[in-house]
C-alpha positions in Angstrom: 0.0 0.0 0.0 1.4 3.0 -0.8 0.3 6.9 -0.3 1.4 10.6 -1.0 1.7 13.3 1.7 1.0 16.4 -0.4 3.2 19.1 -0.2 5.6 17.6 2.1 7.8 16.7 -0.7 9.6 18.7 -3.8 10.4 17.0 -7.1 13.7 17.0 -8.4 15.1 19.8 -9.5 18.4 19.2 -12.5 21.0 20.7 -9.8 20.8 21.8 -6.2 20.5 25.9 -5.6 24.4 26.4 -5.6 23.8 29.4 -3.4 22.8 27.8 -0.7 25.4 24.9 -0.5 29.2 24.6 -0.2 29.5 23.5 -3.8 32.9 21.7 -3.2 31.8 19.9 -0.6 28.8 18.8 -2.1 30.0 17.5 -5.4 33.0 15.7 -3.6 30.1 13.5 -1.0 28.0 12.5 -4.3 31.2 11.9 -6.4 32.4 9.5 -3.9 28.6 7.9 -3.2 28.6 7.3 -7.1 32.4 6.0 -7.6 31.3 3.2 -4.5 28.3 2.3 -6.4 30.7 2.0 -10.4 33.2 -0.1 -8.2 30.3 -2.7 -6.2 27.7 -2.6 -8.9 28.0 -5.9 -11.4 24.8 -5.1 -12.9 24.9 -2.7 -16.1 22.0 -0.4 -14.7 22.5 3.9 -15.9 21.9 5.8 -12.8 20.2 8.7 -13.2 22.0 10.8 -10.4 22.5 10.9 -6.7 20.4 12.1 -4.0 22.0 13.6 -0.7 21.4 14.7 2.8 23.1 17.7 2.6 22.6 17.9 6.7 24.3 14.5 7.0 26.7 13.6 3.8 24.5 10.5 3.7 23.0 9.4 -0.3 21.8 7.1 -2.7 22.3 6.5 -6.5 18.5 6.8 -7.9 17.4 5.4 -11.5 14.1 7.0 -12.0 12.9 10.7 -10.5 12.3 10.5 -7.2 10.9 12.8 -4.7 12.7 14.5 -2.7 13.2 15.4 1.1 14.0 19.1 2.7 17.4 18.4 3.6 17.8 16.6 0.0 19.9 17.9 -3.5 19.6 15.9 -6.8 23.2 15.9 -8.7 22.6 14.3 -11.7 25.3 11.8 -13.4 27.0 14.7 -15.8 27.5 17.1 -12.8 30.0 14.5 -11.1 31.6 12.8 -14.5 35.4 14.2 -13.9 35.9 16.4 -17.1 38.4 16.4 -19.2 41.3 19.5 -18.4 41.9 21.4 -21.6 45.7 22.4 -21.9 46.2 25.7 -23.0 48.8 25.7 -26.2 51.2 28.2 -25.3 51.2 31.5 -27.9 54.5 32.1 -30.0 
């Protein structure tokens, strides 16, 4: 049996309200939630992102949108891919 509590929830959004987080911090807890789930996960699943308690560091890989709690920030998977550096060719 299942049941929605209206308005107690928001949907996810495509990235958290940087303004209001330690960016830094924020990417580096997801990055490492989603590098433990790449390294333990056998199965060939495409996660969609990773939720996380910004109050506690604690998250979860999700596959599907999900709703999510107060204290919660969606990253999704491009936001905490490493990107590539660009090297800057030196002028002559």
């Amino acid at each position: 049996m299942s049941f929605e509590i209206s308005g107690k929830a928001r949907q996810i959004r495509a990235n958290p309200r940087w303004d209001l987080h330690d960016s830094k911090s924020l990417i580096l807890k997801a990055r490492i939630i989603f590098f433990k789930y790449l390294t333990t996960q056998t199965k060939d699943y495409e996660p969609k992102g990773v939720v996380l308690n910004h109050l506690t560091g604690q998250g979860r890989v999700v596959f599907q949108n999900t709703s999510l709690l107060p204290q919660e920030e969606f990253l999704d998977i491009e936001s905490l891919r490493l990107k590539p550096i660009k090297i800057k060719k030196e002028r002559k």
